[in-house]
Structure formats: C-alpha cells, structure tokens
C-alpha positions as a Python dict, from the first residue, in 0.01 Angstrom:
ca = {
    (1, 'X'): (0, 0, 0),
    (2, 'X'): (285, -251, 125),
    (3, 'X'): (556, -334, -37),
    (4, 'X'): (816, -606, 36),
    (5, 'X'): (1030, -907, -142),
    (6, 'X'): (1146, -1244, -72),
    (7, 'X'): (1510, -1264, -182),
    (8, 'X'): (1611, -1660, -224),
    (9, 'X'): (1961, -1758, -276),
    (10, 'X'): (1982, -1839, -648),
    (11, 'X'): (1923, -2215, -704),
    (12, 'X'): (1905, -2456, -992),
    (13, 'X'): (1791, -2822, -911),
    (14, 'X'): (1972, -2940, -1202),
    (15, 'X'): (2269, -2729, -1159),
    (16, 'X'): (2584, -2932, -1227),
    (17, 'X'): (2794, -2705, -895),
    (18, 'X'): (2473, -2713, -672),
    (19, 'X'): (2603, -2931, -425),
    (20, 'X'): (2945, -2759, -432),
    (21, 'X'): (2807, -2476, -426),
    (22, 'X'): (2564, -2528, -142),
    (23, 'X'): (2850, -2640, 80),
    (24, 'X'): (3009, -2308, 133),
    (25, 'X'): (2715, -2197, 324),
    (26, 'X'): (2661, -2165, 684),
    (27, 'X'): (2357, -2384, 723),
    (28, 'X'): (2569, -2648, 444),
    (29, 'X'): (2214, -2714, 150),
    (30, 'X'): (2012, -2537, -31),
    (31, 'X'): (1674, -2411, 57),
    (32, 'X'): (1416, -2605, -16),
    (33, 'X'): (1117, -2461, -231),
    (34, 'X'): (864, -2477, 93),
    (35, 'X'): (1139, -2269, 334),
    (36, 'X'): (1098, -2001, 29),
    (37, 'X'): (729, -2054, 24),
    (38, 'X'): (699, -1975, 414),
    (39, 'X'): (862, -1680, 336),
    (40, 'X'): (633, -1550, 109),
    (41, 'X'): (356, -1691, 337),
    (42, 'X'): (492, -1466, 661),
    (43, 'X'): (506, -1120, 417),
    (44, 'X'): (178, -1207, 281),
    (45, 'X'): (27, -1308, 646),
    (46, 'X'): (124, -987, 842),
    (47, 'X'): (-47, -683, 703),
    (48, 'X'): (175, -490, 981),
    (49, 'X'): (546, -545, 780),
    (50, 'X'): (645, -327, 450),
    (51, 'X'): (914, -221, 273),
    (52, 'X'): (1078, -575, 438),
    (53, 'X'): (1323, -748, 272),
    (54, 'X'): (1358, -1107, 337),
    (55, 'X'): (1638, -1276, 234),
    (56, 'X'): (1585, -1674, 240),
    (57, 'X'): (1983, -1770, 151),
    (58, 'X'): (2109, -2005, 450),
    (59, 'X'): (2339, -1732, 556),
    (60, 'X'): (2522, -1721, 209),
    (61, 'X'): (2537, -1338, 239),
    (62, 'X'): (2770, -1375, 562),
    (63, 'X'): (3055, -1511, 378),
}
C-alpha cells in the first residue's frame, strides 16, 4: 500500500486578495491547476515514493 498527498497552496480564482496575496511569495503567482496536476501525475507515476508529501505552494511555506 502507498500512501502520499499533494499539498497546493490554497487558491481561489475568483478570490478578491489573490493577486495580493500571490505577491508575497517567492516565485511572485499562483500555481496554475496543471503545475498541481504534475504533481499528482509524479506520486501517481513512481510506484517507488510513499508516505511523500508534496507541497506545490511556490515557496509560500518559506516565509
């Protein structure tokens, strides 16, 4: 059995602070939908990695 997650930064397209919001991070946006995808995509294409946790947040954690 594997287990593992995909941790995205929280996100709301409609959000009225996204873009405020987004600029306080390292890499300065958002991630897109597809950059979380490919996350999920690498987990689910490597039978070798479990109990992984992948955080997708642009570096948000680091400040």
């Amino acid at each position: 059995m594997r287990v593992n997650c995909v941790s995205p930064v929280f996100f709301e397209p409609k959000h009225p602070l996204r873009q405020e919001y987004s600029r306080e991070f390292p890499v300065k946006r958002l991630a897109s939908l597809g950059e979380v995808a490919s996350a999920f995509l690498w987990l689910m294409g490597n039978p070798y990695v479990t109990g992984n946790v992948s955080i997708v947040d642009g570096g948000a954690r680091l400040i």
